[in-house]
C-alpha atoms as an extended CHARMM CRD file, in Angstrom:
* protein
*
       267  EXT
         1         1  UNK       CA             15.2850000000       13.8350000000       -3.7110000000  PROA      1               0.0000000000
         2         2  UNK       CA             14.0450000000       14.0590000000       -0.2170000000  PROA      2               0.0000000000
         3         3  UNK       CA             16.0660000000       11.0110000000        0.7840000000  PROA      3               0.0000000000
         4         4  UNK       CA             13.8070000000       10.5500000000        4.1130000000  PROA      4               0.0000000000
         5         5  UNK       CA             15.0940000000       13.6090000000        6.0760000000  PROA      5               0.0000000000
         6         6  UNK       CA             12.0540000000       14.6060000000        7.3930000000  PROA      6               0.0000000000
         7         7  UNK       CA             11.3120000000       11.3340000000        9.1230000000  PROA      7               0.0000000000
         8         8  UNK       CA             13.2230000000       12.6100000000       12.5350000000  PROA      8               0.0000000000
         9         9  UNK       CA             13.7690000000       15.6280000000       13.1530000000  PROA      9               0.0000000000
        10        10  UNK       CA             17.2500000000       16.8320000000       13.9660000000  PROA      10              0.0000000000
        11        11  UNK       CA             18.2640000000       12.9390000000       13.8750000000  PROA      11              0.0000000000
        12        12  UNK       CA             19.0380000000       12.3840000000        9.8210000000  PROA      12              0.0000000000
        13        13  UNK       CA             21.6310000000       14.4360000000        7.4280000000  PROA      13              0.0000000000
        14        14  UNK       CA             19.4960000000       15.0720000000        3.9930000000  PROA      14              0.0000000000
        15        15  UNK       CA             22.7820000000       14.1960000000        2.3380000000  PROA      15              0.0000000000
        16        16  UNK       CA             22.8590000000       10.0680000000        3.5450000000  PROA      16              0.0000000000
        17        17  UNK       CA             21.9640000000        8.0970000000        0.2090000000  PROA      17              0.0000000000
        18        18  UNK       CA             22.1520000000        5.0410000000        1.9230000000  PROA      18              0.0000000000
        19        19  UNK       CA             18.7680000000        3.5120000000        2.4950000000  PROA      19              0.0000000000
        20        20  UNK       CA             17.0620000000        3.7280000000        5.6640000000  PROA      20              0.0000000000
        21        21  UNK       CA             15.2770000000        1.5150000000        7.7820000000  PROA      21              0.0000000000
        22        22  UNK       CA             11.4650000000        1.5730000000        7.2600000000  PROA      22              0.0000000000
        23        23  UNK       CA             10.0730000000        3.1150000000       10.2450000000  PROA      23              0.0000000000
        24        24  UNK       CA              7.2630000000        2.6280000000       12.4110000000  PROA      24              0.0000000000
        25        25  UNK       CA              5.1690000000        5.3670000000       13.4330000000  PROA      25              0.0000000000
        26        26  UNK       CA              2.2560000000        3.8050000000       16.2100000000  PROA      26              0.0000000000
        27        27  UNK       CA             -1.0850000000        5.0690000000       15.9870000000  PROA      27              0.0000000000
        28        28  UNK       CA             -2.5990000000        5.1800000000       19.9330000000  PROA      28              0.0000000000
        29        29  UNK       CA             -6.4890000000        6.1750000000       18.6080000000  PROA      29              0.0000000000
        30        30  UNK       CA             -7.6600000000        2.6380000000       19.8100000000  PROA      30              0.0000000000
        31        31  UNK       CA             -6.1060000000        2.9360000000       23.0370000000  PROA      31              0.0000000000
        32        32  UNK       CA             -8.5590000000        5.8350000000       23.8690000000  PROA      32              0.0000000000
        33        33  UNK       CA            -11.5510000000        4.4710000000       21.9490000000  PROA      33              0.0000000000
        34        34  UNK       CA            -11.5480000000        1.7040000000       24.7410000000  PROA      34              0.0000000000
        35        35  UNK       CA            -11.0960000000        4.3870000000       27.5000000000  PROA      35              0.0000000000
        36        36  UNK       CA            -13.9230000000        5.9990000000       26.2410000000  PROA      36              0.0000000000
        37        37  UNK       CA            -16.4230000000        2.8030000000       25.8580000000  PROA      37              0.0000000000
        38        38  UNK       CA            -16.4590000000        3.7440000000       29.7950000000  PROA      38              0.0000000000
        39        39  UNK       CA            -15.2430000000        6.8350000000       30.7270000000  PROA      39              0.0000000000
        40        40  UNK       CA            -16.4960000000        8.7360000000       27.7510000000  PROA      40              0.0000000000
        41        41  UNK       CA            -18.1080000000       11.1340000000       30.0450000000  PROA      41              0.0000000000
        42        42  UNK       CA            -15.2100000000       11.1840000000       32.4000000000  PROA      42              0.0000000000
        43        43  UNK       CA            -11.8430000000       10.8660000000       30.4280000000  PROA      43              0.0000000000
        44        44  UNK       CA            -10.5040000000       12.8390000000       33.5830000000  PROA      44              0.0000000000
        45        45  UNK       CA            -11.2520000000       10.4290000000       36.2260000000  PROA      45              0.0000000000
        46        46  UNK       CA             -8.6310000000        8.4250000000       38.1610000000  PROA      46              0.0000000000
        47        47  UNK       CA            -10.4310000000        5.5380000000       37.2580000000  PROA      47              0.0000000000
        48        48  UNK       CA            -10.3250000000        6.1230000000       33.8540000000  PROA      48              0.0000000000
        49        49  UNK       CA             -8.4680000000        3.3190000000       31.6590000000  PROA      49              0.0000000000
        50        50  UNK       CA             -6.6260000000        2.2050000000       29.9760000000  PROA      50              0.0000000000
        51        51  UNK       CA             -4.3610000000        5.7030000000       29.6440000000  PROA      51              0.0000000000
        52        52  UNK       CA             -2.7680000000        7.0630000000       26.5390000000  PROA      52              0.0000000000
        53        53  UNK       CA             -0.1520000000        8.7680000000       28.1680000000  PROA      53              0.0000000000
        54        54  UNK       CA              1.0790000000        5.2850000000       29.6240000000  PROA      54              0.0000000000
        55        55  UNK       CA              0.1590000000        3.2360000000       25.4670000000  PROA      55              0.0000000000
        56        56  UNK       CA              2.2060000000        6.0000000000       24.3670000000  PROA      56              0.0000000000
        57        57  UNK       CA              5.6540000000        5.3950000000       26.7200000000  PROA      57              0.0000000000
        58        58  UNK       CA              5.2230000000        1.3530000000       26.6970000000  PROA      58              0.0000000000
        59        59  UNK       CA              5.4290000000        2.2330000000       22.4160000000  PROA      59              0.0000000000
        60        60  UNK       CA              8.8800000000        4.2030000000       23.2630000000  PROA      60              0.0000000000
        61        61  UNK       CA             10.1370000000        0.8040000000       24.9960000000  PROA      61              0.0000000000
        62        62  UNK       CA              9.5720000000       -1.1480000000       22.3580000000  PROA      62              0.0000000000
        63        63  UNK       CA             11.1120000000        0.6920000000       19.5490000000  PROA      63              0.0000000000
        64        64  UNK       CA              8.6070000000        3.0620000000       18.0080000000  PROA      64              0.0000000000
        65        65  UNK       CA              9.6960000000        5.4500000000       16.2180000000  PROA      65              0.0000000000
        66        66  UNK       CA              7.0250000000        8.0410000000       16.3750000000  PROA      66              0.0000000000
        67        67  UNK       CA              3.3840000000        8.5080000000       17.4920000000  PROA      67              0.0000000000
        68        68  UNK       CA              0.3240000000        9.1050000000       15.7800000000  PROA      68              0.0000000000
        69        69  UNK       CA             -2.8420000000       10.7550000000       18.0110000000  PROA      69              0.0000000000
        70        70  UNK       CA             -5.9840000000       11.7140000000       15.9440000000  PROA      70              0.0000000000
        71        71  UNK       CA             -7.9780000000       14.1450000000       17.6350000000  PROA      71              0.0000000000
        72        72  UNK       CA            -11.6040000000       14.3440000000       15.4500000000  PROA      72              0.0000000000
        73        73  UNK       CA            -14.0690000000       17.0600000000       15.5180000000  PROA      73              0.0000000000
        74        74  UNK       CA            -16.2680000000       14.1930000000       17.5950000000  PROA      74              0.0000000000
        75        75  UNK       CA            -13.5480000000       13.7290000000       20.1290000000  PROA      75              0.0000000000
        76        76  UNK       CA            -14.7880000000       10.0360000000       19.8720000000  PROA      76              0.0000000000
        77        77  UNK       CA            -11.4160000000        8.6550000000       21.4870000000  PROA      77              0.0000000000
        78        78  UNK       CA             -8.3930000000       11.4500000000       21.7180000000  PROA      78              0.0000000000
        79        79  UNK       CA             -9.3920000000       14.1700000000       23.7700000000  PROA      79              0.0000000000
        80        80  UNK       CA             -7.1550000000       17.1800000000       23.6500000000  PROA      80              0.0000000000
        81        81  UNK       CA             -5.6350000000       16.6860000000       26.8100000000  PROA      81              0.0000000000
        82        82  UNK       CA             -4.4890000000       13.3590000000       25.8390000000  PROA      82              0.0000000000
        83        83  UNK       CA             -2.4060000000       14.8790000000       22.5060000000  PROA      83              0.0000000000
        84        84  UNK       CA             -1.3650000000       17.7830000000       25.0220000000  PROA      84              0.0000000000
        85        85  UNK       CA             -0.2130000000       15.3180000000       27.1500000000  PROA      85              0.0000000000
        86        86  UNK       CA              1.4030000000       13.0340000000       24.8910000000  PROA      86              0.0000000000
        87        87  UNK       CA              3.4030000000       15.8620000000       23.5480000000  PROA      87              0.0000000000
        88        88  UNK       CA              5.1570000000       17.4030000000       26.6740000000  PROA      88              0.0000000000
        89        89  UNK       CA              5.6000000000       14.3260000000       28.1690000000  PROA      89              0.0000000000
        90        90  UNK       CA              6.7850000000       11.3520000000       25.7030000000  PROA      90              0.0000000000
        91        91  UNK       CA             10.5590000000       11.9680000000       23.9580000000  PROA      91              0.0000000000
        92        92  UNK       CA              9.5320000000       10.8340000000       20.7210000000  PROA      92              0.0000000000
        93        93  UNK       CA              8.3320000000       12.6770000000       17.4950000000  PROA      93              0.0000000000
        94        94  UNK       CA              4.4970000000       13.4750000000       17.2480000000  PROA      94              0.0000000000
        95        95  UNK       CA              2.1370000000       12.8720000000       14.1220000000  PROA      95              0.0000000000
        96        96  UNK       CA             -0.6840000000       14.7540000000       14.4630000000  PROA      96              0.0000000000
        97        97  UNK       CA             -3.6690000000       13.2730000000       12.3480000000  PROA      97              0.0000000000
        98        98  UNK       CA             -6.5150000000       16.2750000000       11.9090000000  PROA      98              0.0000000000
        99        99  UNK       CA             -9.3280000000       17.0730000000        9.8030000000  PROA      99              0.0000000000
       100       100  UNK       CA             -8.3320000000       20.3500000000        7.2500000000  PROA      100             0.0000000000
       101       101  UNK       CA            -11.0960000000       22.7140000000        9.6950000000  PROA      101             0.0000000000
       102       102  UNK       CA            -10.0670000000       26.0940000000       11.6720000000  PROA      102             0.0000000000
       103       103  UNK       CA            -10.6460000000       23.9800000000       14.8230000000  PROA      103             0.0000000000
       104       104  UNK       CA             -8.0210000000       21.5120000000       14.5140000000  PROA      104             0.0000000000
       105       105  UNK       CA             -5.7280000000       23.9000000000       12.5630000000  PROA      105             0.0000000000
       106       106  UNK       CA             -5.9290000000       25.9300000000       15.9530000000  PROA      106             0.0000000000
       107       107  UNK       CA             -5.0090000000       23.3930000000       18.2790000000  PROA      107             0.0000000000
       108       108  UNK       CA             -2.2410000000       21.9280000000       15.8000000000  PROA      108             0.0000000000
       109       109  UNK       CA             -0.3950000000       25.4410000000       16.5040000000  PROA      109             0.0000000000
       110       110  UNK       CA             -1.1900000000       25.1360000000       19.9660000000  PROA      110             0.0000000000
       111       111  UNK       CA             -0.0950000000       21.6360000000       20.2310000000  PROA      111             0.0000000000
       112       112  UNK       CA              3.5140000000       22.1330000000       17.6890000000  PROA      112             0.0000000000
       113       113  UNK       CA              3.7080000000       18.6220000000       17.0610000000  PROA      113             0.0000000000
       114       114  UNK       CA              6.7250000000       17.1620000000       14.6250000000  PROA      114             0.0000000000
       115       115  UNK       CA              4.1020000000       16.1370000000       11.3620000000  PROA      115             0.0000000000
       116       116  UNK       CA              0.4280000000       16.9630000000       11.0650000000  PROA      116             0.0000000000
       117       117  UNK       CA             -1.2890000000       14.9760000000        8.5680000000  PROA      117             0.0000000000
       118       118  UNK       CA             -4.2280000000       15.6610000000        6.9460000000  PROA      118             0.0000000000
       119       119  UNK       CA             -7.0130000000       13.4510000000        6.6680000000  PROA      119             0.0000000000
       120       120  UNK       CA            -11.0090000000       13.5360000000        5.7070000000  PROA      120             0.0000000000
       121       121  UNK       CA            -13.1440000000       13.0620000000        8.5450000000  PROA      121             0.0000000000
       122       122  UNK       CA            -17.3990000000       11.7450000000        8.4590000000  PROA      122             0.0000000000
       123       123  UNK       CA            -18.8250000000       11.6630000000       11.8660000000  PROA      123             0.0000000000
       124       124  UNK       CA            -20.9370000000        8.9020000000       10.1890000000  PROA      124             0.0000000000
       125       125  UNK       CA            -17.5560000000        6.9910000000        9.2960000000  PROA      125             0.0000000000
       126       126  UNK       CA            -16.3750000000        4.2020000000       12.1220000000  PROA      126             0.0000000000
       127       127  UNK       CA            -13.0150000000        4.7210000000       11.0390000000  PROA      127             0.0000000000
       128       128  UNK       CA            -11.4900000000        6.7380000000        8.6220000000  PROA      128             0.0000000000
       129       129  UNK       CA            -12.4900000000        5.1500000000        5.6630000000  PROA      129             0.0000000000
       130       130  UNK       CA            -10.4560000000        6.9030000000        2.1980000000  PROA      130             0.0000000000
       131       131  UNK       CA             -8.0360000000        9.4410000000        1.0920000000  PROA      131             0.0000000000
       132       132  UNK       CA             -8.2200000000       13.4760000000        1.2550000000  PROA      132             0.0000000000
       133       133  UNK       CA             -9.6130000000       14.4070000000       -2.0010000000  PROA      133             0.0000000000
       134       134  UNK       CA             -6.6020000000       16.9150000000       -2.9660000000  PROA      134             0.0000000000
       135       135  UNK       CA             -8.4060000000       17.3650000000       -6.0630000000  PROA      135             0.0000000000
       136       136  UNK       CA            -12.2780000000       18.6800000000       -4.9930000000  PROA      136             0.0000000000
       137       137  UNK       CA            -10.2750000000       20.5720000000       -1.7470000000  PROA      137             0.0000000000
       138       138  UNK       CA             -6.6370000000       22.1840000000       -3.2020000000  PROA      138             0.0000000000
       139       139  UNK       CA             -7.1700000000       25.6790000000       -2.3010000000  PROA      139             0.0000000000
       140       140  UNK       CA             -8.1460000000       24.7130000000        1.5160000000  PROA      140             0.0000000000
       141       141  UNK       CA             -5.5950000000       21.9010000000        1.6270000000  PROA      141             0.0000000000
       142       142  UNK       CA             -2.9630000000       24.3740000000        0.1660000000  PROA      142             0.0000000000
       143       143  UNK       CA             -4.0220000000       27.2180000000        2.3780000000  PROA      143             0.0000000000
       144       144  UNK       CA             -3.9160000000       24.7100000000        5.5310000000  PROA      144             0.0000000000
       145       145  UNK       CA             -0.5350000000       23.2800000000        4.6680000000  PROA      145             0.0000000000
       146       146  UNK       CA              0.7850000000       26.9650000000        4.5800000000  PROA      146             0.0000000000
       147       147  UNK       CA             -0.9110000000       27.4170000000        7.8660000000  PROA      147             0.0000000000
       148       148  UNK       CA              0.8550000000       24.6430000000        9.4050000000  PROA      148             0.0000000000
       149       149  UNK       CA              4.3040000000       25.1960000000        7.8270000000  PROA      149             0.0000000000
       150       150  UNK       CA              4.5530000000       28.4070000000        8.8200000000  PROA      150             0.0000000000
       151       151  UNK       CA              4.5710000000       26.9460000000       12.7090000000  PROA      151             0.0000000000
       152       152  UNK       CA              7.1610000000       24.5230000000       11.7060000000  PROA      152             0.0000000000
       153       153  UNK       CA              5.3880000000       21.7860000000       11.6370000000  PROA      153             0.0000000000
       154       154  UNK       CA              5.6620000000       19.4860000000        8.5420000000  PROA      154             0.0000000000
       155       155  UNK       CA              2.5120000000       18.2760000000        6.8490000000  PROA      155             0.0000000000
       156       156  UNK       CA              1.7370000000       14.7520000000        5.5420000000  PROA      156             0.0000000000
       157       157  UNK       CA             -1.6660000000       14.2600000000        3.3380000000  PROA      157             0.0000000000
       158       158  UNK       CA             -3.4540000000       10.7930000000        3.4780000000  PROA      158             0.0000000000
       159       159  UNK       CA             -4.3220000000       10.1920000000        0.1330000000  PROA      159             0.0000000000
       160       160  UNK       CA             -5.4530000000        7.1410000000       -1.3020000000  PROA      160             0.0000000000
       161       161  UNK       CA             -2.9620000000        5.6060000000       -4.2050000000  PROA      161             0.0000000000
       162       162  UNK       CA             -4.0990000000        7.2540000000       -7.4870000000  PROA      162             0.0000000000
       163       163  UNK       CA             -1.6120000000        8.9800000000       -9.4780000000  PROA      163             0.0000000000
       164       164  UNK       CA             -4.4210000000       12.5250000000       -9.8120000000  PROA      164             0.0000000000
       165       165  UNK       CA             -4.0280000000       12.4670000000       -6.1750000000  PROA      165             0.0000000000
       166       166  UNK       CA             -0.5350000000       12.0520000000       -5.9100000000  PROA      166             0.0000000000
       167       167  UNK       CA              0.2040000000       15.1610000000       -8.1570000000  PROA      167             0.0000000000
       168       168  UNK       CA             -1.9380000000       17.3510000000       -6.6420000000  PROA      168             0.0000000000
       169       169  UNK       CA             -0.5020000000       16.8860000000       -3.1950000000  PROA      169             0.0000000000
       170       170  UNK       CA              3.1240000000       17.4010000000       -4.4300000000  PROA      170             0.0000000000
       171       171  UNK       CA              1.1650000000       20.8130000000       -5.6400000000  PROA      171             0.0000000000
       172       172  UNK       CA              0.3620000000       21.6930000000       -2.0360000000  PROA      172             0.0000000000
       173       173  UNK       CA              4.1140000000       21.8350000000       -1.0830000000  PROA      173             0.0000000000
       174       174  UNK       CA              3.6290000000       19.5110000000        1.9790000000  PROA      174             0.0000000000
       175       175  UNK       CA              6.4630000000       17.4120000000        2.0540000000  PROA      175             0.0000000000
       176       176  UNK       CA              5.0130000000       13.5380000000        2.6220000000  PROA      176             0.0000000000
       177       177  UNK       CA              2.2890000000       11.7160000000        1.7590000000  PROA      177             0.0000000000
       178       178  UNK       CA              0.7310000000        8.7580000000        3.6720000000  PROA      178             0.0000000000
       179       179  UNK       CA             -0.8240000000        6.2590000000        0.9080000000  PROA      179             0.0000000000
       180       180  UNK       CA             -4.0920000000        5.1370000000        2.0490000000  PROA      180             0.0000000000
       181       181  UNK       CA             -3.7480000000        0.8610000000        2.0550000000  PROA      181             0.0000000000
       182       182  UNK       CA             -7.5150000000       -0.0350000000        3.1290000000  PROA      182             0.0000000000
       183       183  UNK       CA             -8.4300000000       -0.9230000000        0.6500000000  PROA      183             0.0000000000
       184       184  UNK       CA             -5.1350000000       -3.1050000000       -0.1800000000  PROA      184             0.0000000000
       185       185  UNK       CA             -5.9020000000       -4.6040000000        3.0150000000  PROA      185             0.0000000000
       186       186  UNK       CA             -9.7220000000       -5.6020000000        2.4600000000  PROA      186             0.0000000000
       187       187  UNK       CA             -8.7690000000       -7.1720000000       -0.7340000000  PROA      187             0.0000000000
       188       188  UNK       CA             -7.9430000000      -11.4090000000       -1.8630000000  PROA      188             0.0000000000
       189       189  UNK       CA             -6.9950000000      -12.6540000000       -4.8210000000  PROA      189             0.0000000000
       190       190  UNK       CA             -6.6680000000      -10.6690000000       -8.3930000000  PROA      190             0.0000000000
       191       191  UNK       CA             -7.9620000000       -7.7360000000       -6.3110000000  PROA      191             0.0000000000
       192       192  UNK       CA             -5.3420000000       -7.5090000000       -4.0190000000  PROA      192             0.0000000000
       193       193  UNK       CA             -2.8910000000       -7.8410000000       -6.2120000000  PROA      193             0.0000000000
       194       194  UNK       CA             -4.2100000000       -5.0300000000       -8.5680000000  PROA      194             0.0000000000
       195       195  UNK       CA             -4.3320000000       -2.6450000000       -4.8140000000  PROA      195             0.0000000000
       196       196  UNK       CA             -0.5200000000       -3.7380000000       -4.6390000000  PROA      196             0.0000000000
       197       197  UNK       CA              0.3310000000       -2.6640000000       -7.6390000000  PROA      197             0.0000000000
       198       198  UNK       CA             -1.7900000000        0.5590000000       -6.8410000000  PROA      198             0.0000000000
       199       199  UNK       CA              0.2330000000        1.2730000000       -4.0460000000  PROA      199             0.0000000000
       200       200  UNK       CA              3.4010000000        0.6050000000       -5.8140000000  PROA      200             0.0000000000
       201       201  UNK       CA              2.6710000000        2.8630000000       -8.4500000000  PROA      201             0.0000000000
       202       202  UNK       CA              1.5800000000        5.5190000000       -6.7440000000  PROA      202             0.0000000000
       203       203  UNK       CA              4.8670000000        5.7360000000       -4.2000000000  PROA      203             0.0000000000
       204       204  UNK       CA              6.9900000000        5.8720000000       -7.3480000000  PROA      204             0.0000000000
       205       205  UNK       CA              5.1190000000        8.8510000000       -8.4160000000  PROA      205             0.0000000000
       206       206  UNK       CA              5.2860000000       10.4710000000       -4.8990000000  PROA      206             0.0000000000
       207       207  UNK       CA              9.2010000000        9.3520000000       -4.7820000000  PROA      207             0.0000000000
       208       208  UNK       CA              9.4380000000       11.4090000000       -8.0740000000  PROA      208             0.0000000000
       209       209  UNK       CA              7.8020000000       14.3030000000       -6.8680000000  PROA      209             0.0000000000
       210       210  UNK       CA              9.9300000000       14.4780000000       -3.9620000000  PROA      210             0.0000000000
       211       211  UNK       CA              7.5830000000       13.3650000000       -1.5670000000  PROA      211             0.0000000000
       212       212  UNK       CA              8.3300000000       11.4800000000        1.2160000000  PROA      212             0.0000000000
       213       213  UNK       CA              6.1280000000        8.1390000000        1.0360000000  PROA      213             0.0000000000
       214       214  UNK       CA              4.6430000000        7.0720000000        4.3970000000  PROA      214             0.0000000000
       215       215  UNK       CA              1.3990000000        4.3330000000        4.2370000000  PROA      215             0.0000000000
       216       216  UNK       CA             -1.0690000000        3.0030000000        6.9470000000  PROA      216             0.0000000000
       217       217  UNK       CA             -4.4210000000        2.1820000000        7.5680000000  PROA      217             0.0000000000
       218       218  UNK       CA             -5.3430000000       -2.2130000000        7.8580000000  PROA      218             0.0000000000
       219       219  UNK       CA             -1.5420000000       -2.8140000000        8.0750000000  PROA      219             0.0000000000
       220       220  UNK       CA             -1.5390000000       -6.1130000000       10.1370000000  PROA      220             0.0000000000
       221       221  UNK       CA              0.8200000000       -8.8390000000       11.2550000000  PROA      221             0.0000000000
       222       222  UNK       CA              0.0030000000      -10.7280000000        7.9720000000  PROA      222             0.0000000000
       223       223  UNK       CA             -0.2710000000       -8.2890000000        5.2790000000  PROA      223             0.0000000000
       224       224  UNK       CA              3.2520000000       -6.7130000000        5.9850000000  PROA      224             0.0000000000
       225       225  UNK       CA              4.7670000000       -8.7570000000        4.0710000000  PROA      225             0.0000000000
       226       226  UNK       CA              3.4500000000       -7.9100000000        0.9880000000  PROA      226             0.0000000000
       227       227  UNK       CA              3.6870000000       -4.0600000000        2.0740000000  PROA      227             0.0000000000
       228       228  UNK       CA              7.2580000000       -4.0890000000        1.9320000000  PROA      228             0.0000000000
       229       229  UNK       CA              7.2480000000       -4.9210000000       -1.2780000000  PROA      229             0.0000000000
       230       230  UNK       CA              6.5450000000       -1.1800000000       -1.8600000000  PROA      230             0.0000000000
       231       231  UNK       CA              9.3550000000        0.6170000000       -2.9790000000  PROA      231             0.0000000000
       232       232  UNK       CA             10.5170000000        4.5960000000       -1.6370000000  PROA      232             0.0000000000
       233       233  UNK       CA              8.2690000000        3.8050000000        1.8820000000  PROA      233             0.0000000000
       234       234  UNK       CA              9.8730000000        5.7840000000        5.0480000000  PROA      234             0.0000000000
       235       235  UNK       CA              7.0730000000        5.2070000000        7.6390000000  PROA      235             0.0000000000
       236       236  UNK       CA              4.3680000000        2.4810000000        7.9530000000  PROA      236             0.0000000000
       237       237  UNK       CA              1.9140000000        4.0940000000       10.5150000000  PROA      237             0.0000000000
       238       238  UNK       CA             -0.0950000000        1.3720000000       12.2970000000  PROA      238             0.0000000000
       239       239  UNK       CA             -2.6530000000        1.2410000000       15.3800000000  PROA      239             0.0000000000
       240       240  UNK       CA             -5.3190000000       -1.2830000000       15.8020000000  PROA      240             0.0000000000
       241       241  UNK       CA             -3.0340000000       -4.7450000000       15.5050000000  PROA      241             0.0000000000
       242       242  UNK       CA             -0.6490000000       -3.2000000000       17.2420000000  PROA      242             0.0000000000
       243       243  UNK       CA             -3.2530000000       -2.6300000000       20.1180000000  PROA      243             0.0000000000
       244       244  UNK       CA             -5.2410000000       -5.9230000000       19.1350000000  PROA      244             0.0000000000
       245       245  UNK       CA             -2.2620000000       -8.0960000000       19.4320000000  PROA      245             0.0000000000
       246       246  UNK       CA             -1.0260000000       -6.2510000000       22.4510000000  PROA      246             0.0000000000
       247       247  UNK       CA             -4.4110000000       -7.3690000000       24.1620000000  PROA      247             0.0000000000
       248       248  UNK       CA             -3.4910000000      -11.3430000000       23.0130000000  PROA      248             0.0000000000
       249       249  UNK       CA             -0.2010000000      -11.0150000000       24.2530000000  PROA      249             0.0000000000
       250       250  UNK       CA             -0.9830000000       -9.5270000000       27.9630000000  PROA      250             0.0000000000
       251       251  UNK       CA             -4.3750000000      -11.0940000000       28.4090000000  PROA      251             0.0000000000
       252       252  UNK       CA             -3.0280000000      -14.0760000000       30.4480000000  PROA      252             0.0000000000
       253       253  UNK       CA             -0.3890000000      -11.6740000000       32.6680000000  PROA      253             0.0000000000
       254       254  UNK       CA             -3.5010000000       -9.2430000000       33.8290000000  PROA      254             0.0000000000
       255       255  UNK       CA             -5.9930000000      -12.1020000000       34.5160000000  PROA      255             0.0000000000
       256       256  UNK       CA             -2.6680000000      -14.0840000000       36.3170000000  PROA      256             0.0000000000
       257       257  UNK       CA             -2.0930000000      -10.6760000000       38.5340000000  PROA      257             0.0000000000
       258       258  UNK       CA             -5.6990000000       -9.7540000000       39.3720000000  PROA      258             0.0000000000
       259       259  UNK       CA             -5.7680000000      -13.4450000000       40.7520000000  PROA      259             0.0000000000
       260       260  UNK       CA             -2.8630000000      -12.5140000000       42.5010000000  PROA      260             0.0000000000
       261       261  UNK       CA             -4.6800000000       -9.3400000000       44.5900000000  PROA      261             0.0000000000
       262       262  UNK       CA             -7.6120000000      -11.5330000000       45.5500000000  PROA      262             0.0000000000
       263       263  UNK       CA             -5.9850000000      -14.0390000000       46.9860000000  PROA      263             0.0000000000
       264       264  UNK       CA             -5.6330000000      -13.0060000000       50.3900000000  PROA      264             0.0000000000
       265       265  UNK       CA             -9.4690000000      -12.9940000000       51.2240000000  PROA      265             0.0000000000
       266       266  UNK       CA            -10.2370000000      -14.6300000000       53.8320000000  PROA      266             0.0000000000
       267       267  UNK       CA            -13.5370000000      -13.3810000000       54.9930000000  PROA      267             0.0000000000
């Protein structure tokens, strides 16, 4: 079994058989989307805010464990100098979410991040909204993940958790999956339940495989609880309520400290 080693880089022996701590990979996307609600036409400005670069180091302070950028074909919120960026300058492994095109395959070599993961992309979509159909795509999924290990670079699919999908990405020789929980996270009642047991069922077949088992997508403050009731997980990736609740917890310091600059006036 894969026993997690690919999680860090250089960090874990493949030969520990204790379990490890679930880790906690922080997606920055949203970070940039708000940049770019202003400054899409000027991502380069001094004025432009809030920065990446600086979401990405205040995530080192408080414990993450990796980053995830997504840089899409639209370049609606990651530009490629913010991945570029992000990688020279920020001591912590790199997931590299990308669409399975030449375009982003090109900058992934450029860019030699720790993971690339491989996910759909609709520029009609909001937010990525399902799993990488491994089935319909295998020989350009297969052909891509060659691409990429060939750099070094490991590759990660986002699937969502059906047991078709599952096999067919162990088929592709990447070495992780990332379990689509969406729609785990939309769902109350009987229908969450059944997602649950979705999810659970499909990381036991990806833990069989040798797969390592990562998951994101609607993970929130509430909902984690019943995520870690998912056996063979290594990573959680997670962006928007990390970034949400970051806003509810600083709100009242940045309103306190802009007070704080005006208050010499006296004209």
């Amino acid at each position: 079994m894969i026993n997690r080693k690919w999680v860090l880089p250089g960090t874990r022996s493949a030969f520990m058989s204790k379990p490890m701590p679930l880790l906690l990979g922080v997606n920055l996307d949203h970070v940039a989307t708000l940049r770019q609600a202003r400054y899409a036409r000027t991502p380069e400005s001094p004025n432009a805010e809030p920065c990446p670069l600086e979401a990405a180091h205040d995530a080192l302070a408080g414990g993450a464990d990796s980053l995830t950028i997504h840089v899409r074909g639209d370049r609606r919120h990651m530009q490629d100098a913010d991945a570029f960026r992000i990688r020279s300058e920020v001591p912590l492994p790199l997931n590299f979410e990308m669409g399975v095109t030449d375009e982003m395959i090109g900058i992934a070599l450029k860019l030699k991040p720790d993971f690339a993961c491989l996910v759909p992309e609709s520029r009609m979509e909001i937010t990525t909204e399902g799993g990488l159909d491994v089935l319909a795509g295998f020989e350009r999924i297969r052909m891509a993940v060659a691409r990429l290990q060939d750099a070094g670079i490991k590759v990660s699919l986002f699937i969502d958790p059906d047991l078709k999908q599952v096999e067919a990405a162990g088929e592709t020789c990447a070495e992780m999956i990332e379990l689509h929980t969406g729609c785990f996270a939309n769902a109350v009642g009987a229908d969450l339940e059944a997602e649950l047991a979705r999810l659970i069922a499909a990381a036991s077949a990806g833990h069989a495989t040798d797969l390592q088992v990562n998951a994101g997508h609607g993970i929130n403050y509430t909902n984690i609880a019943r995520i870690l009731e998912i056996p063979y997980l290594a990573e959680l990736n997670i962006g928007h309520t990390i970034i949400s609740r970051a806003m509810r917890l600083g709100m009242t310091a940045a309103v306190r400290e802009m007070k704080e600059l005006m208050a010499p006036y006296s004209l």
